[in-house]
HTML snippet that shows the backbone in 3Dmol.js (N, CA, C, O; Angstrom):
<script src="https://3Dmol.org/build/3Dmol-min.js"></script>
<div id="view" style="width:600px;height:400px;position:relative"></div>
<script>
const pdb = `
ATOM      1  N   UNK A   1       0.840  -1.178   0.000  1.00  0.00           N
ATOM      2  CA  UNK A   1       0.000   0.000   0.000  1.00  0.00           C
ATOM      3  C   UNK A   1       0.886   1.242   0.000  1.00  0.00           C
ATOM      4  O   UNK A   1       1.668   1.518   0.910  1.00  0.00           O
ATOM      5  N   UNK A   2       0.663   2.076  -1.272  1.00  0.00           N
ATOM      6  CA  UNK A   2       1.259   3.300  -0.851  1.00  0.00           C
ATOM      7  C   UNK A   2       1.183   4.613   0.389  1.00  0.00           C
ATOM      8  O   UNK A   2       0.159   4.929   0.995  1.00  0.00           O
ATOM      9  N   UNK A   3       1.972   4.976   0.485  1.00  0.00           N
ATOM     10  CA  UNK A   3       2.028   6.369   1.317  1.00  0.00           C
ATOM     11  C   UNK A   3       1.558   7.266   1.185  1.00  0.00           C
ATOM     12  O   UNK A   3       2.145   7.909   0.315  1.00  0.00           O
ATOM     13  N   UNK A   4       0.361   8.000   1.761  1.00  0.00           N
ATOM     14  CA  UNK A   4      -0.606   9.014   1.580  1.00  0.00           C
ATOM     15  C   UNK A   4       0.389  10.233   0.936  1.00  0.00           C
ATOM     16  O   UNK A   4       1.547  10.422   1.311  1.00  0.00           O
ATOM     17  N   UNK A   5      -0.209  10.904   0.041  1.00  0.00           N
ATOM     18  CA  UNK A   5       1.056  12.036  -0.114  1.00  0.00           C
ATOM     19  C   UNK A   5       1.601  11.649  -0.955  1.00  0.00           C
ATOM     20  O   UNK A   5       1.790  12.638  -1.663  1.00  0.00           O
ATOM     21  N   UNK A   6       2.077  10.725  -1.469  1.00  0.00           N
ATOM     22  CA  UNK A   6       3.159  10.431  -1.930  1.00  0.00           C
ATOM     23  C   UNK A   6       3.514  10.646  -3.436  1.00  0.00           C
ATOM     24  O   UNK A   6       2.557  10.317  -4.137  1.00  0.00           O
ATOM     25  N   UNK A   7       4.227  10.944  -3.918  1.00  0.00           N
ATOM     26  CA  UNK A   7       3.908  11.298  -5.681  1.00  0.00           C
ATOM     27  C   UNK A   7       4.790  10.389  -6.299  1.00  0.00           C
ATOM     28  O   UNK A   7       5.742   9.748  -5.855  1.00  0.00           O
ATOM     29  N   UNK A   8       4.258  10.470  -7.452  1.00  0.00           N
ATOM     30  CA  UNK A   8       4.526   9.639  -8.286  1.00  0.00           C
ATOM     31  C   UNK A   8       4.912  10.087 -10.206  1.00  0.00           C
ATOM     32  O   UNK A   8       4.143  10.766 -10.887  1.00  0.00           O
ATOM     33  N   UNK A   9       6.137   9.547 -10.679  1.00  0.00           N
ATOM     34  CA  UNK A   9       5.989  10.345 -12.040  1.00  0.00           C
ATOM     35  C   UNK A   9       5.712   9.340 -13.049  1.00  0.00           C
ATOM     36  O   UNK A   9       6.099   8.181 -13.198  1.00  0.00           O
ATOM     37  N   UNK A  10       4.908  10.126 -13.722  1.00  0.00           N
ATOM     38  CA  UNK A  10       4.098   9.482 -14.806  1.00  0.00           C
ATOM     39  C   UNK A  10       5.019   9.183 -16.202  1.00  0.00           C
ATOM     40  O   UNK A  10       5.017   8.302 -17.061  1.00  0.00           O
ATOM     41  N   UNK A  11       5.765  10.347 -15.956  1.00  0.00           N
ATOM     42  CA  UNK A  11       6.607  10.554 -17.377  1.00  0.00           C
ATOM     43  C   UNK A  11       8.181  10.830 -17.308  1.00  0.00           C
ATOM     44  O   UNK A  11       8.798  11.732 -17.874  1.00  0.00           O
ATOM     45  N   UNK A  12       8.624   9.926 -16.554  1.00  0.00           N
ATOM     46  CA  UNK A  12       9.941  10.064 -16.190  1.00  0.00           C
ATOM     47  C   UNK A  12      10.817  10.792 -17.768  1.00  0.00           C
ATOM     48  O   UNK A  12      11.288  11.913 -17.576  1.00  0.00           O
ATOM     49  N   UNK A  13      10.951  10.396 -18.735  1.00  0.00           N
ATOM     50  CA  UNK A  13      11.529  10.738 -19.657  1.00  0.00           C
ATOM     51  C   UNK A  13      12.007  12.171 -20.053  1.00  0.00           C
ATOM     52  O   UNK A  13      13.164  12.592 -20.036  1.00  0.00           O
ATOM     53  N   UNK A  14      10.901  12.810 -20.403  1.00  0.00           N
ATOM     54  CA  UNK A  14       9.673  14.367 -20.143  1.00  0.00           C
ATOM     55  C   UNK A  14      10.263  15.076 -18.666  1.00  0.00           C
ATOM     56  O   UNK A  14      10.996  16.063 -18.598  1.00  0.00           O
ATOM     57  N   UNK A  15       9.767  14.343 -17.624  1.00  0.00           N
ATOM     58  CA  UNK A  15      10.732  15.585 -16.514  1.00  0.00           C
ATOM     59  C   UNK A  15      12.082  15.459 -16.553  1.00  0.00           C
ATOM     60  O   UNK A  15      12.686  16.513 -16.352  1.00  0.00           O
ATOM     61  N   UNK A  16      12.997  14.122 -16.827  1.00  0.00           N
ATOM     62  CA  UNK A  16      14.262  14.905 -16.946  1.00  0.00           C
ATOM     63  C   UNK A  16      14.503  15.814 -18.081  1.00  0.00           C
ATOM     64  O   UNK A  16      15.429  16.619 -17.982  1.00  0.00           O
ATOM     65  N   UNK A  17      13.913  15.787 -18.952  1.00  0.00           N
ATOM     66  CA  UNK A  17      14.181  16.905 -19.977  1.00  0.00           C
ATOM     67  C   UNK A  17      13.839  17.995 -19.999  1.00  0.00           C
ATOM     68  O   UNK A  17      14.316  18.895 -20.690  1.00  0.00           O
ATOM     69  N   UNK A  18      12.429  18.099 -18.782  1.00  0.00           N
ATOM     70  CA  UNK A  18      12.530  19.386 -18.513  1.00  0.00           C
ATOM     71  C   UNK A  18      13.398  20.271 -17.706  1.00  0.00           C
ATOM     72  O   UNK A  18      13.770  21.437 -17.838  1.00  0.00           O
ATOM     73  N   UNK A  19      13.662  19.061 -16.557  1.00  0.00           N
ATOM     74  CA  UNK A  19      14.539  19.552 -15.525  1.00  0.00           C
ATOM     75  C   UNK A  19      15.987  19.987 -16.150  1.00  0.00           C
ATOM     76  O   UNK A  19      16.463  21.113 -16.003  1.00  0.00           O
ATOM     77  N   UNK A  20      16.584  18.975 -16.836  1.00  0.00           N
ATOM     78  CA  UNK A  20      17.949  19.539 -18.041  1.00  0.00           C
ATOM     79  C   UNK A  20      18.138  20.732 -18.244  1.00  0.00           C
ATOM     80  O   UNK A  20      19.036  21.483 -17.864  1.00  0.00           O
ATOM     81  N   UNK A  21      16.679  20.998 -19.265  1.00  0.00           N
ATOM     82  CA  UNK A  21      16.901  22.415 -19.922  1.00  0.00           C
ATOM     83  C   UNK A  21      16.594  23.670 -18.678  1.00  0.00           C
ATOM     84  O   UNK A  21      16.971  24.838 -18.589  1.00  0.00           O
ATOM     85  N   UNK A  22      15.976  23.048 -18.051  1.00  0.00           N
ATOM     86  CA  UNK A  22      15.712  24.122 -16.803  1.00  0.00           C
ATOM     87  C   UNK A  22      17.207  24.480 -16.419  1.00  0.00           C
ATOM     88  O   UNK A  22      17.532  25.638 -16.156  1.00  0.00           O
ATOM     89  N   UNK A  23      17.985  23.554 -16.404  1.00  0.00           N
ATOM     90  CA  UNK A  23      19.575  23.797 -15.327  1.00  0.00           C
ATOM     91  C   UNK A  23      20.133  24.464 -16.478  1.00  0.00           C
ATOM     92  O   UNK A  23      20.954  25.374 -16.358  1.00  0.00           O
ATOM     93  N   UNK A  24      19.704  24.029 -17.622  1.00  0.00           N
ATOM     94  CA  UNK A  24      20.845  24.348 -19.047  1.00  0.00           C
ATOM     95  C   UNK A  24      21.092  26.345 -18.200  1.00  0.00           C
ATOM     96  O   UNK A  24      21.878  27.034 -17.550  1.00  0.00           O
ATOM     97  N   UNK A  25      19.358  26.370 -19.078  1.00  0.00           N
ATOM     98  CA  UNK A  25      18.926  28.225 -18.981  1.00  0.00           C
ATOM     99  C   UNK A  25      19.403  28.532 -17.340  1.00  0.00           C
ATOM    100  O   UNK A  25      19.838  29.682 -17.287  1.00  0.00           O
ATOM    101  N   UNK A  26      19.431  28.148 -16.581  1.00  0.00           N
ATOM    102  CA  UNK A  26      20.320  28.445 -15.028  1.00  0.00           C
ATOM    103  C   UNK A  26      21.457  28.656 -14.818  1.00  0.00           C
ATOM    104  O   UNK A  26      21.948  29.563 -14.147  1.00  0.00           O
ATOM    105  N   UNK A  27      22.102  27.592 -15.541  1.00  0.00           N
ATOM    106  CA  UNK A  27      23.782  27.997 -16.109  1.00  0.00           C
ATOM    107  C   UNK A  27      23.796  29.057 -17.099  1.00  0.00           C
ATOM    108  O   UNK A  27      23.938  30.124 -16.503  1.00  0.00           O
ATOM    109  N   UNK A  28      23.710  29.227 -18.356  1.00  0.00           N
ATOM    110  CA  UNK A  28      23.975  30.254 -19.179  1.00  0.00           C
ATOM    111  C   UNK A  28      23.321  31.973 -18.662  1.00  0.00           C
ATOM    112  O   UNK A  28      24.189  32.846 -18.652  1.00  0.00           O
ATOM    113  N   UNK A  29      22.259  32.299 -18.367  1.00  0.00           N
ATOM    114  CA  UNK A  29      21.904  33.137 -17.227  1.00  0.00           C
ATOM    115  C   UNK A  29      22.787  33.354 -16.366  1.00  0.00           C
ATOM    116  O   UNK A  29      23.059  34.554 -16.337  1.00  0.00           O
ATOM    117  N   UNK A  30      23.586  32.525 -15.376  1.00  0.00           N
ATOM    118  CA  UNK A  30      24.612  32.513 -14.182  1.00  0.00           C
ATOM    119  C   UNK A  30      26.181  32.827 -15.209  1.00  0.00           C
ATOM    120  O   UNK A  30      27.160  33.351 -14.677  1.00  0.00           O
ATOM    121  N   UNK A  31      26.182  32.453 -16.544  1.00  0.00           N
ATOM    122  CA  UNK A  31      27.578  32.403 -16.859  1.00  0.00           C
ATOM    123  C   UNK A  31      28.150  31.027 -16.405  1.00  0.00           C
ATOM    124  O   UNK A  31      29.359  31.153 -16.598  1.00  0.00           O
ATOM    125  N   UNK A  32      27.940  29.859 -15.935  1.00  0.00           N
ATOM    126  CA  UNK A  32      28.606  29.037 -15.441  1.00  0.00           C
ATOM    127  C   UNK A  32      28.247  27.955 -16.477  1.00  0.00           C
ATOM    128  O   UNK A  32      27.473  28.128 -17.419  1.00  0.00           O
ATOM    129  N   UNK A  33      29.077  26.527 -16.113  1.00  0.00           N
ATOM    130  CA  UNK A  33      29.070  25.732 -16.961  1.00  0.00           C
ATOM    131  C   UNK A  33      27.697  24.436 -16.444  1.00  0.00           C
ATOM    132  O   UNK A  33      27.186  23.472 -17.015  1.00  0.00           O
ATOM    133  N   UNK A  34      27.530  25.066 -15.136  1.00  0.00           N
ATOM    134  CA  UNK A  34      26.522  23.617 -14.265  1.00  0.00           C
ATOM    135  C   UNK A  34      25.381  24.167 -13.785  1.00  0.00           C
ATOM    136  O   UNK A  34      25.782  24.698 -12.749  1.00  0.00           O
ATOM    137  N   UNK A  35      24.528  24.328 -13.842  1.00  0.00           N
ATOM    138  CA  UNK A  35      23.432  25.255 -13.549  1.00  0.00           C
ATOM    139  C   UNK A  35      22.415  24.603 -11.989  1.00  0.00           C
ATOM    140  O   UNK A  35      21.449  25.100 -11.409  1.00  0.00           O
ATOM    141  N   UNK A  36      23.218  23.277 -11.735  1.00  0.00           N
ATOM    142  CA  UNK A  36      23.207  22.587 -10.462  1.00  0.00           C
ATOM    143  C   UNK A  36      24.102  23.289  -9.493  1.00  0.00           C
ATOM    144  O   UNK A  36      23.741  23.462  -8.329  1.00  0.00           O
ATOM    145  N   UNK A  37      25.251  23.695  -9.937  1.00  0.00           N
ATOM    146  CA  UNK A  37      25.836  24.183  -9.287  1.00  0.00           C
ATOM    147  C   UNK A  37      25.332  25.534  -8.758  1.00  0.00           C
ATOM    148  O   UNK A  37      25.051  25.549  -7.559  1.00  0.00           O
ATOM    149  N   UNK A  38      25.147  26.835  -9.553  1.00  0.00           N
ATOM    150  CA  UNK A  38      24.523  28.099  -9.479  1.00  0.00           C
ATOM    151  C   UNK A  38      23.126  27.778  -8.202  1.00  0.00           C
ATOM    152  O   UNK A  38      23.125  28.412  -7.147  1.00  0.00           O
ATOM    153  N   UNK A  39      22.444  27.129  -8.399  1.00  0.00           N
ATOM    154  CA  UNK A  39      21.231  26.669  -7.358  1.00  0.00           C
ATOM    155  C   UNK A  39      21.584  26.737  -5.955  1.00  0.00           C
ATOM    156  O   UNK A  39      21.340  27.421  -4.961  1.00  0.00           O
ATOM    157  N   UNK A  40      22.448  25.457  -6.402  1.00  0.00           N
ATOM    158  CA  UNK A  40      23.018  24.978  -4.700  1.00  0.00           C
ATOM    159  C   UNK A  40      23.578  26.305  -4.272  1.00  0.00           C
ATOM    160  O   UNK A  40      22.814  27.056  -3.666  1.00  0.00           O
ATOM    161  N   UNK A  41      24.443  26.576  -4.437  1.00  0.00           N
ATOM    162  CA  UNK A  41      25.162  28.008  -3.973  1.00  0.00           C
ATOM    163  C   UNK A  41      23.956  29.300  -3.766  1.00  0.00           C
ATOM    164  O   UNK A  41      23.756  30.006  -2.777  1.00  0.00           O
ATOM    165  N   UNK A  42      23.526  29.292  -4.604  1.00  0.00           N
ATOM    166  CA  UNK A  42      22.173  29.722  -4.026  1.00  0.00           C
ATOM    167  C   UNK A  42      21.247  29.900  -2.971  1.00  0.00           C
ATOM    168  O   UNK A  42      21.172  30.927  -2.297  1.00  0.00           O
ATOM    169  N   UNK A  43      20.478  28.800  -2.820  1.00  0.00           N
ATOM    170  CA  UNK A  43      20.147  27.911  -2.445  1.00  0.00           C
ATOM    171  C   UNK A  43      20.475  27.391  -1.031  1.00  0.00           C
ATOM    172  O   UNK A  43      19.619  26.978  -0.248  1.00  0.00           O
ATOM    173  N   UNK A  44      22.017  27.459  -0.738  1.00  0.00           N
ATOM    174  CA  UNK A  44      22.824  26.861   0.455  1.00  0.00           C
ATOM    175  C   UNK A  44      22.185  25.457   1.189  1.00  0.00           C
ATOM    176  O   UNK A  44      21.703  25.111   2.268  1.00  0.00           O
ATOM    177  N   UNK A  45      22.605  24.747  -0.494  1.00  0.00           N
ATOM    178  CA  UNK A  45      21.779  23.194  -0.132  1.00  0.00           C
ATOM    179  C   UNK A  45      22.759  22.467  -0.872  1.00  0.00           C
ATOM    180  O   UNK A  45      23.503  23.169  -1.557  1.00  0.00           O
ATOM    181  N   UNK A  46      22.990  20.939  -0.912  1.00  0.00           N
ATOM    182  CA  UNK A  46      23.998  19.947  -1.952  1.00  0.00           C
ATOM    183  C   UNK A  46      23.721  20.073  -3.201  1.00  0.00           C
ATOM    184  O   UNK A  46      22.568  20.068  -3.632  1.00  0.00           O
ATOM    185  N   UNK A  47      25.133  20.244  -4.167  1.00  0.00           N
ATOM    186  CA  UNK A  47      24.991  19.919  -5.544  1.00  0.00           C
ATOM    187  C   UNK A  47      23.982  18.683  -5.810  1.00  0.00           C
ATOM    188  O   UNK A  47      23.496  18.611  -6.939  1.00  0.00           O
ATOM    189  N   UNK A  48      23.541  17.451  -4.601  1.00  0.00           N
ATOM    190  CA  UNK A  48      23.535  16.241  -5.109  1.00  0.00           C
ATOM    191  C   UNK A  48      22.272  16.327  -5.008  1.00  0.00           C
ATOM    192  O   UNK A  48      21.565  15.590  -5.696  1.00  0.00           O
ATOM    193  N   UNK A  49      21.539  17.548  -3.838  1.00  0.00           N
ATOM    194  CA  UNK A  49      19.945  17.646  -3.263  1.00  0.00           C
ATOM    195  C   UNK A  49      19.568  18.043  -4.692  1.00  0.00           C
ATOM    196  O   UNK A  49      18.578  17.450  -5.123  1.00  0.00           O
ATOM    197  N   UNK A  50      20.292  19.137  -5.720  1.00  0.00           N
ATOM    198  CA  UNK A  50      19.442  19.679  -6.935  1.00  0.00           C
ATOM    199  C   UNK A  50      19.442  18.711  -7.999  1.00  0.00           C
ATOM    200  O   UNK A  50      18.492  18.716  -8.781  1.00  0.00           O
ATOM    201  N   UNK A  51      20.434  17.831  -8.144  1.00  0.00           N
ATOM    202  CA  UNK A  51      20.556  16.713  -9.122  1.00  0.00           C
ATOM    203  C   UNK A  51      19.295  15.239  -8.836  1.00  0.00           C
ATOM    204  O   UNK A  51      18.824  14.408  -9.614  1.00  0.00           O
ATOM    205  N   UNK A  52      19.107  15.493  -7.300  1.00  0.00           N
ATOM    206  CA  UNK A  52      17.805  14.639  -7.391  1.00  0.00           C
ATOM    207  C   UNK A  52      16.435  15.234  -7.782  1.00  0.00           C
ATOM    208  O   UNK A  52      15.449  14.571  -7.460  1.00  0.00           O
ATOM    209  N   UNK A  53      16.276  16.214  -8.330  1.00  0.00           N
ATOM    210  CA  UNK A  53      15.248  17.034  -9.089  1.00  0.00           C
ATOM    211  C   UNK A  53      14.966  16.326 -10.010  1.00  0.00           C
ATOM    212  O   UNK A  53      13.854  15.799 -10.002  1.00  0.00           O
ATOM    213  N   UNK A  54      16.069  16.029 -11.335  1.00  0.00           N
ATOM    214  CA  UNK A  54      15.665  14.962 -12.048  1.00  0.00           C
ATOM    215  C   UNK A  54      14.951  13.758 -12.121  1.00  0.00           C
ATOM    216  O   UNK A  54      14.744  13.018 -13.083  1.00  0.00           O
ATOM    217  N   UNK A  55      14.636  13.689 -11.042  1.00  0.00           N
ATOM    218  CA  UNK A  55      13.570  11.941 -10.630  1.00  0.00           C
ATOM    219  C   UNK A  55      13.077  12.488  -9.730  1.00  0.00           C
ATOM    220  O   UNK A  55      12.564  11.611  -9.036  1.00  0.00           O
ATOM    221  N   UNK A  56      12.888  13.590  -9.237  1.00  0.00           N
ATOM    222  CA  UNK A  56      11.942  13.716  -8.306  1.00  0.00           C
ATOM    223  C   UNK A  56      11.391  15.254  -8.219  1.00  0.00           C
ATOM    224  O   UNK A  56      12.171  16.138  -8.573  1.00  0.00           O
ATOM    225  N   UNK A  57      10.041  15.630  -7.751  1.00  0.00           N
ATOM    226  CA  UNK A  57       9.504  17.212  -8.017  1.00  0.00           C
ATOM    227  C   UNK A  57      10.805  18.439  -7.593  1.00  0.00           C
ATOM    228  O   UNK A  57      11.864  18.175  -7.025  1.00  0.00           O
ATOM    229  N   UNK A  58      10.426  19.550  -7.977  1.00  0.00           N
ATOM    230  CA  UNK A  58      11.248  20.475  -7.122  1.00  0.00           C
ATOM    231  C   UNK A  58      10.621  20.633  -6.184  1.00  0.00           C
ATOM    232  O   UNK A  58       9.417  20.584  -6.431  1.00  0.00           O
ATOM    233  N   UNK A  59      10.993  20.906  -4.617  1.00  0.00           N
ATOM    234  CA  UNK A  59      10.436  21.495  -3.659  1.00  0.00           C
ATOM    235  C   UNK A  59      10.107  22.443  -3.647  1.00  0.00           C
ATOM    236  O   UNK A  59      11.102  23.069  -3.281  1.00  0.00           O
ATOM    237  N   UNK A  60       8.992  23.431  -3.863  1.00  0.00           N
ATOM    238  CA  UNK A  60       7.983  24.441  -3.041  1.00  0.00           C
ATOM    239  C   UNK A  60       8.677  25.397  -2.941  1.00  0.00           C
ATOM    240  O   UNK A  60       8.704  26.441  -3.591  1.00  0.00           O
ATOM    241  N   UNK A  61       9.782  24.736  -1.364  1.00  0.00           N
ATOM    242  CA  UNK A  61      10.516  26.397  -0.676  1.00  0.00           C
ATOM    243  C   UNK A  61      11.528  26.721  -2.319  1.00  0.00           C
ATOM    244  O   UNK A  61      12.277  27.662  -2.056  1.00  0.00           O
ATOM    245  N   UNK A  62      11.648  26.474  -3.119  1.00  0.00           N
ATOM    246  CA  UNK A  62      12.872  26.445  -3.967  1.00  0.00           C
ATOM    247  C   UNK A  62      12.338  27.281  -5.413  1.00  0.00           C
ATOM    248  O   UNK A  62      13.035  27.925  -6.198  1.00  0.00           O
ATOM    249  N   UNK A  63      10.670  26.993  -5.465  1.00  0.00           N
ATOM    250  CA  UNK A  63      11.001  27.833  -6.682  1.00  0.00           C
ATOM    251  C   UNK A  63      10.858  29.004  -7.139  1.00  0.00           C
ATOM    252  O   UNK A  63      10.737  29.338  -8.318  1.00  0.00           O
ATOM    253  N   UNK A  64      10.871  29.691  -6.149  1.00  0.00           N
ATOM    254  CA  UNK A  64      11.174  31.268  -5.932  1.00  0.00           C
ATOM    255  C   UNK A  64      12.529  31.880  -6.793  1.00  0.00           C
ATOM    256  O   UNK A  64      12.571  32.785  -7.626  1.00  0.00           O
ATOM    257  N   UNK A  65      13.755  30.898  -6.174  1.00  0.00           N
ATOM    258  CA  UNK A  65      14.633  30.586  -6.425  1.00  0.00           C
ATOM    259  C   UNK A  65      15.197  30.548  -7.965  1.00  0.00           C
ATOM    260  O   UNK A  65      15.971  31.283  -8.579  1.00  0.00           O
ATOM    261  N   UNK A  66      14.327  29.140  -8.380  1.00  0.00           N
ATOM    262  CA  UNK A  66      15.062  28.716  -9.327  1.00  0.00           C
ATOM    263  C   UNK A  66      14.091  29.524 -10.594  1.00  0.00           C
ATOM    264  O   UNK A  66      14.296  29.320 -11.791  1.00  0.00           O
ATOM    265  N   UNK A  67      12.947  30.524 -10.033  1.00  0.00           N
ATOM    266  CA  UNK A  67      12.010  31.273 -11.183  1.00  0.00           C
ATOM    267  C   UNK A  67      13.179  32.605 -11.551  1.00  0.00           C
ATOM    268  O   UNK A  67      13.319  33.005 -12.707  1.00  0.00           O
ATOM    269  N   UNK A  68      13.754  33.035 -10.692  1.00  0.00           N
ATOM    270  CA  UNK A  68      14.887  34.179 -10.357  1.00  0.00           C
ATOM    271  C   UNK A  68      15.516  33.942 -11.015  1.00  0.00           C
ATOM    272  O   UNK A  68      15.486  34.555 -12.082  1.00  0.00           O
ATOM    273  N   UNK A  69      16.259  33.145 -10.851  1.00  0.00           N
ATOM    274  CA  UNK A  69      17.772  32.290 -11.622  1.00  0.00           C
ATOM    275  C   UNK A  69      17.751  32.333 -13.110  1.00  0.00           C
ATOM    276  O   UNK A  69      18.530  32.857 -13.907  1.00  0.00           O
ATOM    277  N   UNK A  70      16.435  31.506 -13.314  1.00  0.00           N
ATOM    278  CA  UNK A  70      16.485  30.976 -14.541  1.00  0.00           C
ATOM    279  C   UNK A  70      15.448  32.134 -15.749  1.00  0.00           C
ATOM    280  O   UNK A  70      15.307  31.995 -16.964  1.00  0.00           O
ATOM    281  N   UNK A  71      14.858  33.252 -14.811  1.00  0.00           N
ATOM    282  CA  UNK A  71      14.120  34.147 -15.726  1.00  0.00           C
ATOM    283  C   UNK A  71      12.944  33.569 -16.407  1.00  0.00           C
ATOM    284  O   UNK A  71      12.524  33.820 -17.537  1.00  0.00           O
ATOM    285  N   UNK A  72      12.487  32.748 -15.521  1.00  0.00           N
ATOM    286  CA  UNK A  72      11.148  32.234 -15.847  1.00  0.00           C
ATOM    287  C   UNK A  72      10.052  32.490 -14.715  1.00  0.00           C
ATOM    288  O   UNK A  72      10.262  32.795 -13.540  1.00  0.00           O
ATOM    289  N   UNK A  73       8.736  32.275 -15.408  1.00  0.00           N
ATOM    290  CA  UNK A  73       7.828  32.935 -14.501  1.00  0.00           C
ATOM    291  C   UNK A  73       7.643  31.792 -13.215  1.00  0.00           C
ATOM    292  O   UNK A  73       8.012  30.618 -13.246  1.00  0.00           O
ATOM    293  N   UNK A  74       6.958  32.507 -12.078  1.00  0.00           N
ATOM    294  CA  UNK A  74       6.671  31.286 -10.638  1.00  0.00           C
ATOM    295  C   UNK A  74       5.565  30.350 -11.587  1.00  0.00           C
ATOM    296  O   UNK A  74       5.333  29.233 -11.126  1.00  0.00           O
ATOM    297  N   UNK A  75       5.032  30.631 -12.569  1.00  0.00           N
ATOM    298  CA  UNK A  75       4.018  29.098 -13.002  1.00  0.00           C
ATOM    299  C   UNK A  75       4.466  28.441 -13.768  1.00  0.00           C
ATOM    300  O   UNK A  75       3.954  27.333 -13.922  1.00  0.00           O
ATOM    301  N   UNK A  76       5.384  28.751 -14.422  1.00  0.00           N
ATOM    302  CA  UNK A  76       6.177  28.135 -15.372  1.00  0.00           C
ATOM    303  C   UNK A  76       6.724  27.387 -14.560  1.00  0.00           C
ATOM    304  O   UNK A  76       6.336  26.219 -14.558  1.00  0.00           O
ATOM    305  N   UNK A  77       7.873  27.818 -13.535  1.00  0.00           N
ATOM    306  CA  UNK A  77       8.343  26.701 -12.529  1.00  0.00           C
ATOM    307  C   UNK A  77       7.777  25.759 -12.418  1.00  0.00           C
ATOM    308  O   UNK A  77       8.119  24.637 -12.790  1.00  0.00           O
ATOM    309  N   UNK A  78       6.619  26.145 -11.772  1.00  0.00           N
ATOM    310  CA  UNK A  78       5.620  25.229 -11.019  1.00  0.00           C
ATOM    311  C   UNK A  78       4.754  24.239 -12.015  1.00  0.00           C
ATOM    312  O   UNK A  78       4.100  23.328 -11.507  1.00  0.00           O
ATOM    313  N   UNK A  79       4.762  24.397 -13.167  1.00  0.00           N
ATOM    314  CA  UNK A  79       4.040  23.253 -13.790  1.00  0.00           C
ATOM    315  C   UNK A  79       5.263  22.982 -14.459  1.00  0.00           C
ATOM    316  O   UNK A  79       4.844  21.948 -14.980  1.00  0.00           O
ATOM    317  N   UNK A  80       6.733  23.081 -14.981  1.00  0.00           N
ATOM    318  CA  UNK A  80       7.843  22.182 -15.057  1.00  0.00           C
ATOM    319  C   UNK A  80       8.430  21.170 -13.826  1.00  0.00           C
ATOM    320  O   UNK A  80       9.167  20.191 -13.942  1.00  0.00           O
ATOM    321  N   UNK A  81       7.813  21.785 -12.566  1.00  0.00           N
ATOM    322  CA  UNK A  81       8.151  20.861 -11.158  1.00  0.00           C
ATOM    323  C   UNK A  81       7.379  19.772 -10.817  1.00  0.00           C
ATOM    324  O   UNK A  81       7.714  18.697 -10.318  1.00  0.00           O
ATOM    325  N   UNK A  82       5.474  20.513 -11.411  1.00  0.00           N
ATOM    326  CA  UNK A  82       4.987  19.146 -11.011  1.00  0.00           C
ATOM    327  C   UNK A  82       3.923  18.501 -12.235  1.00  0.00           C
ATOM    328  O   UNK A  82       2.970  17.788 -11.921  1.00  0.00           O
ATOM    329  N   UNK A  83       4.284  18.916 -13.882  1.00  0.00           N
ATOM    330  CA  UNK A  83       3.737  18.618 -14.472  1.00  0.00           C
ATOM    331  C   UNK A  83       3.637  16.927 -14.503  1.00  0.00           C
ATOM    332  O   UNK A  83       2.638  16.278 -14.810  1.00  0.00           O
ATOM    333  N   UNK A  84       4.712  16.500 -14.172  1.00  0.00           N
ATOM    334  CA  UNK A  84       4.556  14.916 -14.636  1.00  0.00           C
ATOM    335  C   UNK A  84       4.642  14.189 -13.672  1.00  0.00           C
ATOM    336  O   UNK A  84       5.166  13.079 -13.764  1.00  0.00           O
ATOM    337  N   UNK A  85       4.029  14.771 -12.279  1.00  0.00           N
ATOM    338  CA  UNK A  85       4.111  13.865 -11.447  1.00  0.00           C
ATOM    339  C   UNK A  85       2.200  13.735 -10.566  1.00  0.00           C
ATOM    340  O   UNK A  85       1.421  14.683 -10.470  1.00  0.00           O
ATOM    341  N   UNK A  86       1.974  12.469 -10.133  1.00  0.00           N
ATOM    342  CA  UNK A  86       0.625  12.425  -9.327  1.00  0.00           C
ATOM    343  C   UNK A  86       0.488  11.992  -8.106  1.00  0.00           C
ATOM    344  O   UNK A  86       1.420  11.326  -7.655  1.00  0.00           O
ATOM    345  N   UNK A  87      -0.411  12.187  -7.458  1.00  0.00           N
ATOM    346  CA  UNK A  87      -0.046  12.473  -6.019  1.00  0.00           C
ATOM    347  C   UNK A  87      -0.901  10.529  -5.670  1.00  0.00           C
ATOM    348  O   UNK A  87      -1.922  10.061  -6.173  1.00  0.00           O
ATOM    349  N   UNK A  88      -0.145  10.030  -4.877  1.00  0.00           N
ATOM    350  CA  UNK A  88      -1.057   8.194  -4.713  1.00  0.00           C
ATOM    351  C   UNK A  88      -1.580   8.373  -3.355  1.00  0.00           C
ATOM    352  O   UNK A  88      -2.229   7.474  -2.820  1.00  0.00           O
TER     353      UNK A  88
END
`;
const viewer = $3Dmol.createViewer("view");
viewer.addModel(pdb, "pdb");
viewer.setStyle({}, {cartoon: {color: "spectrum"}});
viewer.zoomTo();
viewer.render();
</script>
């Protein structure tokens, strides 16, 4: 039995590619070559916490953050964070 809450992605393929190009436009915006990197430092969280984005939603407190960074709007974030995932 699953865990109340718990999400689930429908389209694994699709969010890492969104999440990718999300870091791509984070890096080139920042000037840097890792756009995981620019976050974390950011952020003041692990290179390894933003690299699990890729398989898993962005967190909430974060996309304030990563809407700033990356020059995209807070809904844009927010349906690239939880477009492909459902809640079980």
């Amino acid at each position: 039995m699953p865990k109340i809450g718990q999400t689930k992605c429908i389209n694994n393929d699709a969010h890492y590619e969104a999440i990718t190009a999300l870091l791509e436009t984070v890096a080139k915006r920042g000037k840097k070559r890792r756009g995981d990197v620019v976050i974390a430092y950011e952020e003041d969280i692990s290179v390894y916490a933003v690299r699990m984005w890729l398989t898993r939603p962005i967190p909430k407190k974060h996309w304030k953050t990563v809407a700033r960074l990356s020059g995209y709007s807070l809904e844009r974030v927010e349906k690239i964070a939880t477009q492909h995932f459902v809640t079980v």
